[in-house]
C-alpha positions as CSV (number, residue, x, y, z in Angstrom):
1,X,-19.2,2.6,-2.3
2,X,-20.9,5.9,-1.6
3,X,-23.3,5.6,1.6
4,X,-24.6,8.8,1.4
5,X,-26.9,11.5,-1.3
6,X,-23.6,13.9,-0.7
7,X,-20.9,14.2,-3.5
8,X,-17.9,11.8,-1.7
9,X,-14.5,13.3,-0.6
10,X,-11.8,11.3,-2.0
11,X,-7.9,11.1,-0.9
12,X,-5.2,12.3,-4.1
13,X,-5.5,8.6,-5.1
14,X,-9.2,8.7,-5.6
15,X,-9.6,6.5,-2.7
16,X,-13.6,7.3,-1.4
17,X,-13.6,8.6,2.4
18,X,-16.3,6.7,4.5
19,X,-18.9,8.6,5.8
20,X,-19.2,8.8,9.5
21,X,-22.8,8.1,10.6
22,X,-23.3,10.7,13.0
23,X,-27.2,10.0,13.7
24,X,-28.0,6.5,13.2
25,X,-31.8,6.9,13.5
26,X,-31.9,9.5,11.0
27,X,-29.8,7.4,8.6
28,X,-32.0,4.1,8.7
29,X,-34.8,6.1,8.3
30,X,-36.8,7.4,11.5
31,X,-37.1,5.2,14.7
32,X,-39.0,2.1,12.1
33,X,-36.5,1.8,10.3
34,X,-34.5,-1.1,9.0
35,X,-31.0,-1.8,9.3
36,X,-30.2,-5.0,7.6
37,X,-30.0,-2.7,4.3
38,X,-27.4,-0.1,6.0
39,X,-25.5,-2.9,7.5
40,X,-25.4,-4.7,4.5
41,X,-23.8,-1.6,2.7
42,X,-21.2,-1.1,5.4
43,X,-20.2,-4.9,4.9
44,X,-19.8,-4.4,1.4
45,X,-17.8,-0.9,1.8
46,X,-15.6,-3.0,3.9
47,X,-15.3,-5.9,1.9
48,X,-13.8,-3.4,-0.5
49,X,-11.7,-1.0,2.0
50,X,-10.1,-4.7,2.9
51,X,-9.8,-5.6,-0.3
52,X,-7.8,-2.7,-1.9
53,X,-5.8,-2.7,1.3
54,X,-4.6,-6.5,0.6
55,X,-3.6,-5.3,-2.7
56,X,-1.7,-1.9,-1.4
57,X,0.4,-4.1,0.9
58,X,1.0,-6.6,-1.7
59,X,2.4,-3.6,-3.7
60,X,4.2,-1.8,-0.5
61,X,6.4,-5.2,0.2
62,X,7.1,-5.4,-3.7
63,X,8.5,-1.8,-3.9
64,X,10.5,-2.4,-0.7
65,X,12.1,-5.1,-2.4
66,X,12.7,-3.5,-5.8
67,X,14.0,-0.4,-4.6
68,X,17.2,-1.7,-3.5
69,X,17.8,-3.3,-6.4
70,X,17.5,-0.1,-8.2
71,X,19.9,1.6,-6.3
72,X,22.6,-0.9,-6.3
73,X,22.8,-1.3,-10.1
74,X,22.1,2.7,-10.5
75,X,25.3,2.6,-7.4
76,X,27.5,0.6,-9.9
77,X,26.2,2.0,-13.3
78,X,27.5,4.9,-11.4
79,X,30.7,3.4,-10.6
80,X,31.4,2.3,-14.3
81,X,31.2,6.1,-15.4
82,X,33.5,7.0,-12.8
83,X,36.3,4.6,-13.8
84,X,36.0,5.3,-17.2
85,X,36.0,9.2,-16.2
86,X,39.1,8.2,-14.2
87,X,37.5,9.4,-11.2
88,X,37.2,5.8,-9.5
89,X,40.7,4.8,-8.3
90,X,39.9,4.1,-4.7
91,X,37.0,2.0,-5.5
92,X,39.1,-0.1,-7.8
93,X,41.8,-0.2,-5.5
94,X,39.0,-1.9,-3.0
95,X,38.1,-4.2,-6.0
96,X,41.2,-5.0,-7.9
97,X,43.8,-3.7,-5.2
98,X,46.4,-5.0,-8.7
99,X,44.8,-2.4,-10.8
100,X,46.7,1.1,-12.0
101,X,46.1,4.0,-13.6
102,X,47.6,5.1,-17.2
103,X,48.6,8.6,-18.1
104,X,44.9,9.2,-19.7
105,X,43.4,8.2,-16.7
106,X,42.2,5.2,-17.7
107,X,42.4,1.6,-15.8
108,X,45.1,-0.7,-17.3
109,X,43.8,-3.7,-16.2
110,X,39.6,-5.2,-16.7
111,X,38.0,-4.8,-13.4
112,X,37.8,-7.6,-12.2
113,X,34.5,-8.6,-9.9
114,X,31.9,-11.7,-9.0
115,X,28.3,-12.1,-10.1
116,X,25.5,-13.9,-9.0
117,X,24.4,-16.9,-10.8
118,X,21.3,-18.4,-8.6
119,X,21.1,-17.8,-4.4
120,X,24.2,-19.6,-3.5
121,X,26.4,-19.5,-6.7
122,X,28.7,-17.0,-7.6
123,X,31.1,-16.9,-10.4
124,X,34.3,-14.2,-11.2
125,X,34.1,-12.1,-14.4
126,X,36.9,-9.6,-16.1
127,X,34.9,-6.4,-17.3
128,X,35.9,-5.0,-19.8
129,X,36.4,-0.8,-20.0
130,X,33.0,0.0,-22.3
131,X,30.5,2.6,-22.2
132,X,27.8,0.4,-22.8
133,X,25.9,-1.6,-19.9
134,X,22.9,-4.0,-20.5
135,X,19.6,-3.7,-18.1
136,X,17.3,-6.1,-16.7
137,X,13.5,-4.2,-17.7
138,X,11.0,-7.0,-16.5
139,X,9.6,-9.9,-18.3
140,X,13.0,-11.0,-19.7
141,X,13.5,-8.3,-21.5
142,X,17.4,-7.0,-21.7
143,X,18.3,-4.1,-23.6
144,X,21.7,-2.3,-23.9
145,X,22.4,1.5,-23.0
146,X,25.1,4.0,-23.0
147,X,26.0,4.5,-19.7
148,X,25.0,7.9,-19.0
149,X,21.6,7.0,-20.3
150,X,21.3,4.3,-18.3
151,X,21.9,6.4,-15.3
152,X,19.5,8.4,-16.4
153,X,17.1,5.7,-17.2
154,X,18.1,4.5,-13.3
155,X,17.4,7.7,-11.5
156,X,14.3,8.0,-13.4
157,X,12.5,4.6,-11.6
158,X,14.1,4.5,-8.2
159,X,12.7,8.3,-8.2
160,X,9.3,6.8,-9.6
161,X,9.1,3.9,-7.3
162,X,9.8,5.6,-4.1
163,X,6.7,8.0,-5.1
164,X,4.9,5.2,-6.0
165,X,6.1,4.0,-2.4
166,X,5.6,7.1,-0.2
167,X,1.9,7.0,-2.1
168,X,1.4,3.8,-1.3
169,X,2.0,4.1,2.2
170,X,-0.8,7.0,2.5
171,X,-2.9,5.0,1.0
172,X,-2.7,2.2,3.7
173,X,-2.7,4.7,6.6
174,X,-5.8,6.1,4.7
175,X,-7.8,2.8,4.0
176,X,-7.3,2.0,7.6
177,X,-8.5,4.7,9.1
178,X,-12.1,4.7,6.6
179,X,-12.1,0.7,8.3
180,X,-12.2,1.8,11.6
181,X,-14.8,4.5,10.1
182,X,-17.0,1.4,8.8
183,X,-16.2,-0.7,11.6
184,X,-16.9,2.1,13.7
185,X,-20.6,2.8,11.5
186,X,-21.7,-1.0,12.2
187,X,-21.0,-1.3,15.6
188,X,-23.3,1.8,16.2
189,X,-26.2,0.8,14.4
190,X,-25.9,-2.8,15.8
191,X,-26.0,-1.5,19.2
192,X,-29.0,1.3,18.2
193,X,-31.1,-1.5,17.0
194,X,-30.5,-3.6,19.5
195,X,-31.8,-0.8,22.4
196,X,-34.7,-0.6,20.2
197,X,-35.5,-4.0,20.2
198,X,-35.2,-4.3,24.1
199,X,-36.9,-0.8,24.4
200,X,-40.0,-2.1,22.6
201,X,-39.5,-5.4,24.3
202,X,-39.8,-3.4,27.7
203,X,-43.3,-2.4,26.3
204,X,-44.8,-4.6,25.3
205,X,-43.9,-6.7,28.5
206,X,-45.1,-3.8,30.3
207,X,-48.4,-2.9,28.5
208,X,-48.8,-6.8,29.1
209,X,-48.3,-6.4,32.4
210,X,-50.8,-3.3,32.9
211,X,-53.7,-5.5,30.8
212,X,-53.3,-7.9,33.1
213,X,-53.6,-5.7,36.2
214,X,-56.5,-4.2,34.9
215,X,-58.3,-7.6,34.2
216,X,-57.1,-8.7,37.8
217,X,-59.1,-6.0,39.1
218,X,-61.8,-6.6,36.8
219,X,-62.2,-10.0,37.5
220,X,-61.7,-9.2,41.3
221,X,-64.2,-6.5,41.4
């Protein structure tokens, strides 16, 4: 996508930078230029900003929905540590306000809680005190983990995705600012090829005009 000889400054993401086309005449070539060739190249580097920023915002709205979902299981992964740790009494007591404590610490009772079968079903499940939890990974894959593993396994891709996120995000404000760049580029050697066209219209009509003075006087002489 490279309009110019130079070697092209890129963002972190490799993203090229467009070129800002300072002197038009100089880049089409000298005042005979042509332009359809540069403003055929400015279309295309468009075409492809555009494209890439479709695709970026595809991928922004898909990390703003998966990064909640991250941190409420890491939230209750979390939460399952605790009440084995005996650390989670008050949040029991806000889920199970029944359950209670032994000596050891740990809860008498199965916590009891709800789960989500579809968008508008929910049913009520006992779980049971283990140190085990199983995870969703994509693609309907399920695989089991100890629990501080799975923590770690948690913090690991909600620190990943909001990266990914934050990156993503540059890369928009980025792309947008090369389109204006392009958009920019085109209008400028629309609007210099379209003074030379009425500049060399203006000639012409005026040389015409001067040869036919000239043969007025002729003739009249």
């Amino acid at each position: 996508m490279s309009l110019t000889s130079t070697a092209e400054e890129r963002n972190p993401r490799g993203i090229p930078k467009a070129p800002f086309i300072a002197d038009v005449e100089d880049h089409v070539g000298g005042p005979a230029g042509e332009v359809e060739g540069p403003l055929k190249a400015f279309q295309d580097a468009l075409a492809k900003y555009r494209f890439m920023d479709t695709n970026l915002a595809q991928r922004r709205a898909g990390l703003e929905d998966k990064i909640p979902d991250i941190k409420k299981t890491l939230m209750m992964v979390e939460f399952l540590q605790e009440r084995r740790e005996g650390k989670g009494k008050a949040a029991d007591d806000d889920l199970d306000g029944d359950d209670e404590l032994d000596g050891e610490g740990a809860a008498a009772k199965p916590l009891t809680t709800t789960f989500e079968l579809n968008d508008t079903l929910y049913a009520e499940a006992e779980l049971e005190d283990t140190d085990t939890v199983y995870l969703w990974l994509g693609a309907n894959v399920m695989l089991s983990y100890q629990i501080p593993a799975a923590i770690a396994l948690l913090q690991s891709k909600l620190h990943a995705a909001e990266t990914s996120l934050d990156n993503t995000i540059e890369d928009l404000e980025f792309l947008r600012e090369q389109i204006t760049v392009m958009e920019v580029n085109t209008a400028r050697v629309y609007n210099w090829d379209v003074k030379r066209r009425r500049e060399k219209r203006e000639r012409e009509q005026a040389s015409s005009a001067l040869t036919t003075a000239k043969t007025a006087d002729r003739d009249g002489g």
